[in-house]
PDB file of N, CA, C, O and CB in Angstrom:
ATOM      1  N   UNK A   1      -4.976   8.561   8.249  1.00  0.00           N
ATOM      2  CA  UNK A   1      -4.697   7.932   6.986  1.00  0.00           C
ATOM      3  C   UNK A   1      -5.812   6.949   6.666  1.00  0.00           C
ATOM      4  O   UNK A   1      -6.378   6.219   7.479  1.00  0.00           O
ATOM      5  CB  UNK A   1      -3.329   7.233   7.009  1.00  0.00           C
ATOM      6  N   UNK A   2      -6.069   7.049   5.214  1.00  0.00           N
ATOM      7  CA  UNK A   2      -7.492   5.779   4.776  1.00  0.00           C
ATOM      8  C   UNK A   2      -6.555   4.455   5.137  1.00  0.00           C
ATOM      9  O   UNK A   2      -5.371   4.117   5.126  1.00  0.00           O
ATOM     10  CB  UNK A   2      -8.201   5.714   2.541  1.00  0.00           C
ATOM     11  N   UNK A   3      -7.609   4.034   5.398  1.00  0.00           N
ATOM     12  CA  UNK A   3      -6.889   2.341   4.958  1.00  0.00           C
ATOM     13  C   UNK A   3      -7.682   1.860   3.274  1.00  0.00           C
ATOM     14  O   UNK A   3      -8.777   2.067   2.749  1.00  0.00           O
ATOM     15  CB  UNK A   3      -7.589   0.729   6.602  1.00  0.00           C
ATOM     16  N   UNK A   4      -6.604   1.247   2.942  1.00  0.00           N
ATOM     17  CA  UNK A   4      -6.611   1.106   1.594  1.00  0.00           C
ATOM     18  C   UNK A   4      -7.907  -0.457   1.430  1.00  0.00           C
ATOM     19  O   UNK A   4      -7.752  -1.371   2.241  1.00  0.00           O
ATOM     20  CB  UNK A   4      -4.700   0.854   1.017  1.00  0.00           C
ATOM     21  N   UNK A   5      -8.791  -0.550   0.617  1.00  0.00           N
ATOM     22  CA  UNK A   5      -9.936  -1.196   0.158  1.00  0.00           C
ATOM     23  C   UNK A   5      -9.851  -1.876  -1.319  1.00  0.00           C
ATOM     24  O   UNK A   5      -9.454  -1.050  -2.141  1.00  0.00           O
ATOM     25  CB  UNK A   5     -11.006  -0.188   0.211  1.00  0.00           C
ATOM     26  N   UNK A   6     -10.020  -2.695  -1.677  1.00  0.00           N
ATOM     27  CA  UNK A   6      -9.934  -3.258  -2.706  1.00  0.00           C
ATOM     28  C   UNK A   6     -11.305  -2.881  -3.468  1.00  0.00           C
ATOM     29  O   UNK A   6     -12.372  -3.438  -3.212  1.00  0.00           O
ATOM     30  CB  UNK A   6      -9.620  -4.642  -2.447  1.00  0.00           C
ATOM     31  N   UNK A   7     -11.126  -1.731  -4.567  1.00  0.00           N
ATOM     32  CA  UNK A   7     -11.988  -1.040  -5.073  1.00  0.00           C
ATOM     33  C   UNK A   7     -13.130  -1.231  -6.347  1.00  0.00           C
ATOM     34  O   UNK A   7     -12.602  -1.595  -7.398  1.00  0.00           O
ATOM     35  CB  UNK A   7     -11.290  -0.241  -5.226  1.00  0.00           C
ATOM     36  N   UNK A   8     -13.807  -1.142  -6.373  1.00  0.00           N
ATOM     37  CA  UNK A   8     -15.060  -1.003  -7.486  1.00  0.00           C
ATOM     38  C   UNK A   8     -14.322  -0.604  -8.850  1.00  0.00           C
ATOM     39  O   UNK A   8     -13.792   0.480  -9.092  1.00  0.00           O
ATOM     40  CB  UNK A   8     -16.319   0.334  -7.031  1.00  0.00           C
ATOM     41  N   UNK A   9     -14.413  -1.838  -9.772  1.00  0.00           N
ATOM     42  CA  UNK A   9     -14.290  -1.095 -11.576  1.00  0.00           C
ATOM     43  C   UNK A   9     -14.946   0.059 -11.732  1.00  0.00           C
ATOM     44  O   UNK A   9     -16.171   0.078 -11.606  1.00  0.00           O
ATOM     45  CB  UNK A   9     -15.012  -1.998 -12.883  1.00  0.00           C
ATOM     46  N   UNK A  10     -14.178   1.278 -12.051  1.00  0.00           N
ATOM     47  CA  UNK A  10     -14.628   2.523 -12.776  1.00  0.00           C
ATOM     48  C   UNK A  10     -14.422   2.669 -13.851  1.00  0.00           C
ATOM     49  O   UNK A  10     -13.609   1.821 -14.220  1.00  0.00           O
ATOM     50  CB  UNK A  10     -14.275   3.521 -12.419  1.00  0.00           C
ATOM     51  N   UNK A  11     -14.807   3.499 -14.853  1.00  0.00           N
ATOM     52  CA  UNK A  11     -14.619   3.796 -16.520  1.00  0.00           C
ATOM     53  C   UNK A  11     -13.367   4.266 -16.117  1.00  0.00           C
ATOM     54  O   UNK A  11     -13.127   4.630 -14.966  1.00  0.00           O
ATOM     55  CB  UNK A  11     -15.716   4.970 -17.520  1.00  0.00           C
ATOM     56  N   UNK A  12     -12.312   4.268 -17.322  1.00  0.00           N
ATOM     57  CA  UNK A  12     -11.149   4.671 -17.329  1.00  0.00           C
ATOM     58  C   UNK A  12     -10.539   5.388 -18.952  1.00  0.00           C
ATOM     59  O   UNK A  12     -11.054   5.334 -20.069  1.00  0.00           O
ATOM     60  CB  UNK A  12     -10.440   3.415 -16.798  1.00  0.00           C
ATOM     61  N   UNK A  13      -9.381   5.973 -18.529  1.00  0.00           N
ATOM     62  CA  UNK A  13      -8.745   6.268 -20.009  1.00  0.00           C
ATOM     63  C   UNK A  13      -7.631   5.192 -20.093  1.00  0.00           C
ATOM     64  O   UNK A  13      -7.185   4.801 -19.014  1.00  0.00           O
ATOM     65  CB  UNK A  13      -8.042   7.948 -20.213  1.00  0.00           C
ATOM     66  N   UNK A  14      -7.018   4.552 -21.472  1.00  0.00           N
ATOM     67  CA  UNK A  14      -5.800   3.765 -20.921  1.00  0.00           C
ATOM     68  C   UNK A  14      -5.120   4.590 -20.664  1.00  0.00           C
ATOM     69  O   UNK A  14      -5.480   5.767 -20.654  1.00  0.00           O
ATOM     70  CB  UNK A  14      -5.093   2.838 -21.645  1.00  0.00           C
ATOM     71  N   UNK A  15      -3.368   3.990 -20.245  1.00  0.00           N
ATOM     72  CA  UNK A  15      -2.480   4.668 -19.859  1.00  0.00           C
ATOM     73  C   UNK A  15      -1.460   3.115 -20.056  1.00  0.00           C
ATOM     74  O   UNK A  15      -1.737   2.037 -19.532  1.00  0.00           O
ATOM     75  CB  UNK A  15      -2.799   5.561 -18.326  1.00  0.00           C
ATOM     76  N   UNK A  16      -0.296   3.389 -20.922  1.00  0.00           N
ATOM     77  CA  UNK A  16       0.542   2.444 -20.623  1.00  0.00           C
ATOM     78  C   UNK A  16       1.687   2.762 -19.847  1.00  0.00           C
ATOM     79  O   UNK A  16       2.443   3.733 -19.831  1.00  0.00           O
ATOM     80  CB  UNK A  16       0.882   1.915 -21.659  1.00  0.00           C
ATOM     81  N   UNK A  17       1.610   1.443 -19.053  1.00  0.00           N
ATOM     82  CA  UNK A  17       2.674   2.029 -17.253  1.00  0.00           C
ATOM     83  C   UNK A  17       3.522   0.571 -17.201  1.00  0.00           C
ATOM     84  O   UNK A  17       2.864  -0.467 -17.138  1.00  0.00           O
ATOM     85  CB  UNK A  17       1.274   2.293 -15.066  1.00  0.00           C
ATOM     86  N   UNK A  18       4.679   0.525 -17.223  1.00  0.00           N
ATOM     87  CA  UNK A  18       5.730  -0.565 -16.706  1.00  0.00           C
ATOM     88  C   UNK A  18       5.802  -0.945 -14.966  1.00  0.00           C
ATOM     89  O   UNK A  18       6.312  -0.196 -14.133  1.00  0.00           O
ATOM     90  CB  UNK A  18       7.279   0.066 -17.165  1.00  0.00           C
ATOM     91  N   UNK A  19       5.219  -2.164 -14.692  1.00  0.00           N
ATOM     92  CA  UNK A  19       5.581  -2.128 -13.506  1.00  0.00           C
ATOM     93  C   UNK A  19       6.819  -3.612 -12.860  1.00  0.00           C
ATOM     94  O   UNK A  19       6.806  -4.629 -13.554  1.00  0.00           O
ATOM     95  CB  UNK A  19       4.078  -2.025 -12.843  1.00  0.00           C
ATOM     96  N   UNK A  20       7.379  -3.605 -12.118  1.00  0.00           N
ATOM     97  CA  UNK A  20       8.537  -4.717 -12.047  1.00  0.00           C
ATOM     98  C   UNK A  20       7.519  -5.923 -11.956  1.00  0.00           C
ATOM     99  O   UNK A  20       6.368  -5.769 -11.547  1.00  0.00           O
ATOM    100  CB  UNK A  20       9.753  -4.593 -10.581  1.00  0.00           C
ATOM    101  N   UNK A  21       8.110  -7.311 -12.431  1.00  0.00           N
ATOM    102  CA  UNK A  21       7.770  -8.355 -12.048  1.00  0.00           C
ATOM    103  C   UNK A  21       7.034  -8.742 -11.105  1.00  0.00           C
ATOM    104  O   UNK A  21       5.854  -9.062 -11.251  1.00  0.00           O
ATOM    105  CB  UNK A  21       8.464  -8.761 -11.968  1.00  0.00           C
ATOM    106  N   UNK A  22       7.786  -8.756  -9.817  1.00  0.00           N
ATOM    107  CA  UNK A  22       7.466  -9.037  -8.253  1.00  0.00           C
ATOM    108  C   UNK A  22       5.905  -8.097  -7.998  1.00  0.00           C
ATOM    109  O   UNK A  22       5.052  -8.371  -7.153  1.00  0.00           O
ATOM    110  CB  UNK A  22       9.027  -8.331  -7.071  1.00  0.00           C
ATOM    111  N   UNK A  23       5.871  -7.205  -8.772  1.00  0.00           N
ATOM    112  CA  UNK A  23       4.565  -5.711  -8.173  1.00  0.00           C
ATOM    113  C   UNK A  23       3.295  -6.573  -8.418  1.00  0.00           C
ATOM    114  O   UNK A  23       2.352  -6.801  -7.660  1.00  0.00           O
ATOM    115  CB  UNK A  23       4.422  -3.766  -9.461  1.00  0.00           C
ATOM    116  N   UNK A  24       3.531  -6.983  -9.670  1.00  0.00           N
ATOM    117  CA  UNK A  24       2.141  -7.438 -10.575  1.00  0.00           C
ATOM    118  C   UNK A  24       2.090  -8.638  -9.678  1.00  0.00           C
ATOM    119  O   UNK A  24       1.093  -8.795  -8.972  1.00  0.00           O
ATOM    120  CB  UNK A  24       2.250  -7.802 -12.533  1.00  0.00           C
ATOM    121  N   UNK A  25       3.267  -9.663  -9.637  1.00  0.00           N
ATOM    122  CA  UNK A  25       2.556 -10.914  -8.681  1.00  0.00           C
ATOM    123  C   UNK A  25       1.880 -10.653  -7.189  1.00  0.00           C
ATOM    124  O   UNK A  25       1.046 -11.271  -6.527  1.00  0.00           O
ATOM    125  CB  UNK A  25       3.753 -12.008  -8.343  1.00  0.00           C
ATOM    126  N   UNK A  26       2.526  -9.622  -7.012  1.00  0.00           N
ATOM    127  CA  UNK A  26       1.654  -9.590  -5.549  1.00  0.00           C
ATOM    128  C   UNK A  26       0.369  -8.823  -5.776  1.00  0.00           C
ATOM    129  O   UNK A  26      -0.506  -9.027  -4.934  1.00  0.00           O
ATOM    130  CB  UNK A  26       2.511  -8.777  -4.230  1.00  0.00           C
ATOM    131  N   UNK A  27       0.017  -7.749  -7.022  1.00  0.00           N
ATOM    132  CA  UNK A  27      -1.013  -7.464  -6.955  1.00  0.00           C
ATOM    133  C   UNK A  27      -2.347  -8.488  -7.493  1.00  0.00           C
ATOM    134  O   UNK A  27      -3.551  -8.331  -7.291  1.00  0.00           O
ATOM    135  CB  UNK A  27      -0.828  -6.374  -7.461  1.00  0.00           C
ATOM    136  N   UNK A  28      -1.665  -9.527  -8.213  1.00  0.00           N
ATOM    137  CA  UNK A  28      -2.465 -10.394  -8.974  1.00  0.00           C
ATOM    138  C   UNK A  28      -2.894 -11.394  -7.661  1.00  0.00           C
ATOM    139  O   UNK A  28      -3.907 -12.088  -7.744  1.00  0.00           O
ATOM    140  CB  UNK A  28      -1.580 -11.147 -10.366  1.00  0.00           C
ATOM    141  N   UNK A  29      -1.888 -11.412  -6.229  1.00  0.00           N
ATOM    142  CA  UNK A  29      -2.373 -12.073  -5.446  1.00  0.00           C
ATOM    143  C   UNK A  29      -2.954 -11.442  -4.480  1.00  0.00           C
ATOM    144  O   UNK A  29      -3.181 -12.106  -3.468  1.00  0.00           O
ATOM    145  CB  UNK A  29      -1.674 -12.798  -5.122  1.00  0.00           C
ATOM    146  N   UNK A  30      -3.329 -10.118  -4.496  1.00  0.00           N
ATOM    147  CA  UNK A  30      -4.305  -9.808  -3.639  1.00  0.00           C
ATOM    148  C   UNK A  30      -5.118  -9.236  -4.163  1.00  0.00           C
ATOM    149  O   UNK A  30      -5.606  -8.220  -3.668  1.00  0.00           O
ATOM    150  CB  UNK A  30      -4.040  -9.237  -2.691  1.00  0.00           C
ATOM    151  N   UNK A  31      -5.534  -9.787  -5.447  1.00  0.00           N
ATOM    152  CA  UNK A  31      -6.978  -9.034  -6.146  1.00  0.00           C
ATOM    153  C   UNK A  31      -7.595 -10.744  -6.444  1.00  0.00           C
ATOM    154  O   UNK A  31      -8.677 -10.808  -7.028  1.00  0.00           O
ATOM    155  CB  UNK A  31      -6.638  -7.682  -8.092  1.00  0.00           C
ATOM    156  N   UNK A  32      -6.999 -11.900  -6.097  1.00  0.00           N
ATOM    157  CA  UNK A  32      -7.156 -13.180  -6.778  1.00  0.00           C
ATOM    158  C   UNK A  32      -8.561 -13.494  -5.715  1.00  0.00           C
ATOM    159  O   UNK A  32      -8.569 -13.197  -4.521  1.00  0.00           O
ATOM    160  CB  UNK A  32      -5.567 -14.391  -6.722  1.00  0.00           C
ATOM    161  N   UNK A  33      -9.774 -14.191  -6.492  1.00  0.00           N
ATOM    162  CA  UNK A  33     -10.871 -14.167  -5.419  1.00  0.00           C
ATOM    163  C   UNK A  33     -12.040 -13.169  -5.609  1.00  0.00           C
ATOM    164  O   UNK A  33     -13.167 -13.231  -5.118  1.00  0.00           O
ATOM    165  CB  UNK A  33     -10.236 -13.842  -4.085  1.00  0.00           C
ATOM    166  N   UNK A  34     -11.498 -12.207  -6.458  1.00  0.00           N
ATOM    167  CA  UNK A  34     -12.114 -10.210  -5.585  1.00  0.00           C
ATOM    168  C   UNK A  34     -12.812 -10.160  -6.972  1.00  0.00           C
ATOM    169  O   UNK A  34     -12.646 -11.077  -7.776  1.00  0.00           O
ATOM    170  CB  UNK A  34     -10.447  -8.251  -5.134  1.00  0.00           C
ATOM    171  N   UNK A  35     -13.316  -9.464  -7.150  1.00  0.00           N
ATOM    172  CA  UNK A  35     -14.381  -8.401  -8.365  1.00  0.00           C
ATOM    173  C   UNK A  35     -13.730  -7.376  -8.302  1.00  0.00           C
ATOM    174  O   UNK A  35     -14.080  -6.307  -7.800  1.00  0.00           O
ATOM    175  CB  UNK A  35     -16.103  -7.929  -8.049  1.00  0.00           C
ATOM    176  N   UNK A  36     -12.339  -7.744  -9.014  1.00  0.00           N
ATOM    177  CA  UNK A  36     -11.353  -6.510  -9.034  1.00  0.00           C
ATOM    178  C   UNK A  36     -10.553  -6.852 -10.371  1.00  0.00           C
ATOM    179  O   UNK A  36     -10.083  -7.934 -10.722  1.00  0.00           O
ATOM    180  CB  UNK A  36     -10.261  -6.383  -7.551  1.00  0.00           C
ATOM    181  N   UNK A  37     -10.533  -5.574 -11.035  1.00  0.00           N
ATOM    182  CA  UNK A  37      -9.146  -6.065 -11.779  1.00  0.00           C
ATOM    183  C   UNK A  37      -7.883  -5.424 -11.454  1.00  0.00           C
ATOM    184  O   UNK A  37      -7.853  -4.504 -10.637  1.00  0.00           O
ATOM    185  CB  UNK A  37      -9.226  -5.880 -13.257  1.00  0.00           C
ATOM    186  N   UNK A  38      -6.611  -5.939 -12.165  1.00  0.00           N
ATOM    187  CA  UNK A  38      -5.631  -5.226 -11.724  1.00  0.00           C
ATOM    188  C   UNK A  38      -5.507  -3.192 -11.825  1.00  0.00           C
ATOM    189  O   UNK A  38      -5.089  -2.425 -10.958  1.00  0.00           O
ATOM    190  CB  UNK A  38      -4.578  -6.010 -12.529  1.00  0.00           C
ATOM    191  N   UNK A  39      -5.975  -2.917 -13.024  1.00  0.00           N
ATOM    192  CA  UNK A  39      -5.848  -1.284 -13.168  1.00  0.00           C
ATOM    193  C   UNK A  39      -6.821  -1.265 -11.786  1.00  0.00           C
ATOM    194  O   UNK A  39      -6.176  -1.085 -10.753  1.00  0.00           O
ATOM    195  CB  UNK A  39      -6.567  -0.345 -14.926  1.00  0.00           C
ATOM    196  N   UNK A  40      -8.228  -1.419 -11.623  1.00  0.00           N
ATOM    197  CA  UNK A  40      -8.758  -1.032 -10.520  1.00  0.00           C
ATOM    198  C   UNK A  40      -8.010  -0.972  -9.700  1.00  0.00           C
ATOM    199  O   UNK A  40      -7.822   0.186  -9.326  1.00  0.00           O
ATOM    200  CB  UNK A  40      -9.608  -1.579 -10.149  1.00  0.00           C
ATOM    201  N   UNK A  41      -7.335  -1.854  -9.099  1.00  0.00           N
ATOM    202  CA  UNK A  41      -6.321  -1.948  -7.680  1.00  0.00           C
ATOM    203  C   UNK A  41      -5.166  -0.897  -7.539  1.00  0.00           C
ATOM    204  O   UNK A  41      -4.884  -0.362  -6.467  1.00  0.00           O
ATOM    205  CB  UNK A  41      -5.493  -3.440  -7.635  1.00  0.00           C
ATOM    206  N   UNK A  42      -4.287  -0.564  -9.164  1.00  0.00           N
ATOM    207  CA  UNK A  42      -3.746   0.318  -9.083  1.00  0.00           C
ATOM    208  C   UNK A  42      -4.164   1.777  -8.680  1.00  0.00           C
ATOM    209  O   UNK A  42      -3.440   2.535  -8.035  1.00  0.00           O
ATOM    210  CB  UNK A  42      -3.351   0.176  -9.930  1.00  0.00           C
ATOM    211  N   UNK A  43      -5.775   2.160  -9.268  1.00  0.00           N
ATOM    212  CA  UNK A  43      -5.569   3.173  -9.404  1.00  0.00           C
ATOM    213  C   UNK A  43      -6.394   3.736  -7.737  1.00  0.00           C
ATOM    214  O   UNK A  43      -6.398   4.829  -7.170  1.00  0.00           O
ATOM    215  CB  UNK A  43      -6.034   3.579 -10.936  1.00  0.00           C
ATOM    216  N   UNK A  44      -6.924   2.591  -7.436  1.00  0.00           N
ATOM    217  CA  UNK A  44      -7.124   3.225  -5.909  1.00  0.00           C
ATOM    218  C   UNK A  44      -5.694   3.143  -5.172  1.00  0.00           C
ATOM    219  O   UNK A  44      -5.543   4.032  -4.333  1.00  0.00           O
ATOM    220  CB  UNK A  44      -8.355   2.270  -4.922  1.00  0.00           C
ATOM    221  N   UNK A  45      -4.874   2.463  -5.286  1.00  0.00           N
ATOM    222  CA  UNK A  45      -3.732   2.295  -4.441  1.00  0.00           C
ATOM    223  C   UNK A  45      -3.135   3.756  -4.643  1.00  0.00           C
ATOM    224  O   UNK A  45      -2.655   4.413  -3.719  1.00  0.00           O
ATOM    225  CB  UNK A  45      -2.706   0.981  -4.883  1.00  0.00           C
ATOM    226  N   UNK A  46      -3.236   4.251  -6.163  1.00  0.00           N
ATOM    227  CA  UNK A  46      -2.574   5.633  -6.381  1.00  0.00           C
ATOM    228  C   UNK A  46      -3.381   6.782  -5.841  1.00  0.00           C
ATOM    229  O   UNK A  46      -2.761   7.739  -5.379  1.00  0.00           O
ATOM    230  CB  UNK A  46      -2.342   5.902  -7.888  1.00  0.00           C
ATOM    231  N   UNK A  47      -4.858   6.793  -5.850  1.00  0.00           N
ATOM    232  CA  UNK A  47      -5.731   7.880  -4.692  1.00  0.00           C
ATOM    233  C   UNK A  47      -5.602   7.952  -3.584  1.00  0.00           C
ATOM    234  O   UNK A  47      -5.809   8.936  -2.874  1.00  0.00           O
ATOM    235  CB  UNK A  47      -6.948   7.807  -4.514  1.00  0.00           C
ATOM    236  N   UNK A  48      -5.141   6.626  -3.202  1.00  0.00           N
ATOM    237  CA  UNK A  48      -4.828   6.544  -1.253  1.00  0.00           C
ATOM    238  C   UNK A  48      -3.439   7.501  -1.182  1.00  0.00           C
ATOM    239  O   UNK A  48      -3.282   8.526  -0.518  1.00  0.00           O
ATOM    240  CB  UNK A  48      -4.311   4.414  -0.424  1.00  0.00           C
ATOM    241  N   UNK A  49      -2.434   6.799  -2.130  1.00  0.00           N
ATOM    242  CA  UNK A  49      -1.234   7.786  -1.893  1.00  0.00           C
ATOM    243  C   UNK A  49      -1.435   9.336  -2.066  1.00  0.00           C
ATOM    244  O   UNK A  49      -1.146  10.199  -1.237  1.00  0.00           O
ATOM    245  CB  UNK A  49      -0.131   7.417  -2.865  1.00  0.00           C
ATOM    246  N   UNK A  50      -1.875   9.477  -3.053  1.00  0.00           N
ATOM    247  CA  UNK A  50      -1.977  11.234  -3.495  1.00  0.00           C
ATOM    248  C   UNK A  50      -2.797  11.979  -2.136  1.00  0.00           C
ATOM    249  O   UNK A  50      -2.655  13.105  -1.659  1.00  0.00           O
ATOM    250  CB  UNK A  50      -3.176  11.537  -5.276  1.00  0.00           C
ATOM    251  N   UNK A  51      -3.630  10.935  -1.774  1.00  0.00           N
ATOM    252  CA  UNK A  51      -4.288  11.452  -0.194  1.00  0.00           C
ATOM    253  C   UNK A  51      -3.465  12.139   1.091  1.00  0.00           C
ATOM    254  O   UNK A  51      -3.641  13.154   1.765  1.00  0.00           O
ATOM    255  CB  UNK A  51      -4.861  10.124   0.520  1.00  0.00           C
ATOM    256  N   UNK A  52      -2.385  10.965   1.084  1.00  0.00           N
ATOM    257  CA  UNK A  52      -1.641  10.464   1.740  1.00  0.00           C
ATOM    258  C   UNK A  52      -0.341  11.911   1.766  1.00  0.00           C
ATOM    259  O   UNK A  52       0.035  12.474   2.794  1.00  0.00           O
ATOM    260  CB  UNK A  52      -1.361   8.910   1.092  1.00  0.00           C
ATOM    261  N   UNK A  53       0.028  12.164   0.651  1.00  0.00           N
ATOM    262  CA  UNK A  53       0.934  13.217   0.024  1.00  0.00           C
ATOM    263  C   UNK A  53       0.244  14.634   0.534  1.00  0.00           C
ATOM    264  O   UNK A  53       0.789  15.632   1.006  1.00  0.00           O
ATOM    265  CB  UNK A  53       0.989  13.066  -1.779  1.00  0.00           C
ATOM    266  N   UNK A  54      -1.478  14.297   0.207  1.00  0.00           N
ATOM    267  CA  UNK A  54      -2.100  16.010   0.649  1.00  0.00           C
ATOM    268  C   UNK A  54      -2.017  16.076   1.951  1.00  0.00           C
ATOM    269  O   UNK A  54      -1.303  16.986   2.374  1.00  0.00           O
ATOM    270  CB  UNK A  54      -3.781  16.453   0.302  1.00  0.00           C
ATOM    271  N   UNK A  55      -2.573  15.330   2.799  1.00  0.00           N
ATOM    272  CA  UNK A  55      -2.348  15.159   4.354  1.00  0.00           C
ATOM    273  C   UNK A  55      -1.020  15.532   5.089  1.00  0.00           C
ATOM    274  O   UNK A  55      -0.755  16.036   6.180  1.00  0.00           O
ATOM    275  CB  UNK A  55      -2.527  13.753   4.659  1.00  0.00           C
ATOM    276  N   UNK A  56      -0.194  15.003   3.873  1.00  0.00           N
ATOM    277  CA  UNK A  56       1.363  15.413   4.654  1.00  0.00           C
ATOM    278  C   UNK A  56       1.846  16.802   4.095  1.00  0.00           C
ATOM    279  O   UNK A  56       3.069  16.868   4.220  1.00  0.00           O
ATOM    280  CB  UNK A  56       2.752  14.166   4.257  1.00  0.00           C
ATOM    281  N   UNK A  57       1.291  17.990   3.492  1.00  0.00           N
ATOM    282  CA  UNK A  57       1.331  18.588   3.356  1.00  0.00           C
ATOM    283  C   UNK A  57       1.347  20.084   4.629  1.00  0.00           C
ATOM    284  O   UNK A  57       0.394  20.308   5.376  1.00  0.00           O
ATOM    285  CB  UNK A  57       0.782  18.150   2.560  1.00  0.00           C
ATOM    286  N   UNK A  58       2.428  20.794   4.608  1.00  0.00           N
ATOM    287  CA  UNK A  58       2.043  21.918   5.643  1.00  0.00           C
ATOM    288  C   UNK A  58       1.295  23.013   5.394  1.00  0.00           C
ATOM    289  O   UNK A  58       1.064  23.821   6.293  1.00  0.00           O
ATOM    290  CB  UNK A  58       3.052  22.472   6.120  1.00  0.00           C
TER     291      UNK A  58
END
């Protein structure tokens, strides 16, 4: 399994996505400091999983 990296701004398309309260504060506190924004953080967090999903695949 990758271990997950706090990732590089890439060009993007939007996408509007609801996420709970509690998600955003903890992502806002582990991107706080970083040359990150929040979509960046999401959308590597969502490549690690989809990784994660192919790997567990039979």
């Amino acid at each position: 399994m990758r271990k997950f990296k706090i990732p590089k701004i890439y060009t993007t398309t939007n996408k509007t996505i609801r996420f709970p309260d509690d998600v955003i504060a903890d992502v806002e506190e582990a991107i706080r400091g970083t040359n990150c924004n929040f979509s960046a953080f999401v959308i590597e967090a969502v490549r690690v999983a989809l990784e994660n999903l192919r790997e567990d695949e039979p």
